[in-house]
C-alpha positions in Angstrom: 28.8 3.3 17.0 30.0 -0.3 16.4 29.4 -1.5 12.9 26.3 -3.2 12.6 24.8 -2.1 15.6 21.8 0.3 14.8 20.5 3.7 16.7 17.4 3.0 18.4 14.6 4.2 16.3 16.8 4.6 13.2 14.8 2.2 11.6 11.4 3.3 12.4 8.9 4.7 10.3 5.6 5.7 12.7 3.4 8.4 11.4 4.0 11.7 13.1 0.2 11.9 14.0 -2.4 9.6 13.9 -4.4 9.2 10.2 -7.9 9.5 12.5 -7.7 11.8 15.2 -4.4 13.6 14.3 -2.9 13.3 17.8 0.5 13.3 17.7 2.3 10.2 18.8 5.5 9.8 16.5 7.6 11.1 19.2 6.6 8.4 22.0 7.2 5.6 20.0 10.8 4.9 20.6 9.9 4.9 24.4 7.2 2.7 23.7 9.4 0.0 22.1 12.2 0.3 24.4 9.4 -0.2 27.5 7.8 -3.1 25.9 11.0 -4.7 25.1 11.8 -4.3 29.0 8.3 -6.6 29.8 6.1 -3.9 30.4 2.3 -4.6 29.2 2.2 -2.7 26.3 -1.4 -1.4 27.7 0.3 -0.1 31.0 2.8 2.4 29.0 0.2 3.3 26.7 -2.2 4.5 29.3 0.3 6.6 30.9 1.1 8.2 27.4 -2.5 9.2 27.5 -3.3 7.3 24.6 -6.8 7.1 25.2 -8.4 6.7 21.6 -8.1 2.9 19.9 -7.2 4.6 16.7 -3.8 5.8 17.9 -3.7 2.7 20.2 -3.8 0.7 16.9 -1.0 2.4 15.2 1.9 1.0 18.1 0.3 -2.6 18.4 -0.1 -2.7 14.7 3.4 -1.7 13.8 6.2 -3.4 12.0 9.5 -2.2 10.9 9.9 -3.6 7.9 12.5 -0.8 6.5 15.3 -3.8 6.6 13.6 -6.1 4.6 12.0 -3.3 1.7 16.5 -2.3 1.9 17.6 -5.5 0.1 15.5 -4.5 -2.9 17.9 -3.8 -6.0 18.0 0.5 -6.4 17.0 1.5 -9.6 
């Protein structure tokens, strides 16, 4: 891999299963971004992931990779 360049989804951190229902929905999330980020309506692919409940719905609208920015924090 070039330097620099990241694996898709190496930067992600989605809960395995939703905190409501317990559905688990870690696994589509890397689909979902790369779908989204192609101009599909974010509802469209998450109907056809069957994710019916607005709990787990909430989780892939609602989240934000912010691994990057919590990195450039000094290591103790």
């Amino acid at each position: 891999m070039p330097k620099g360049k990241k694996a898709i989804g190496e930067n992600m951190i989605i809960p395995l299963r939703c905190f409501s229902c317990g559905k688990p929905i870690g696994h589509l999330y890397e689909e979902f971004k790369q779908r989204v980020e192609a101009g599909e309506p974010a509802k469209k692919v998450m109907d056809e992931f069957g994710l019916e409940r607005y709990c787990c719905r909430t989780l892939f609208l609602g989240h934000v990779d912010l691994v990057d920015m919590a990195g450039q924090f000094k290591k103790f």
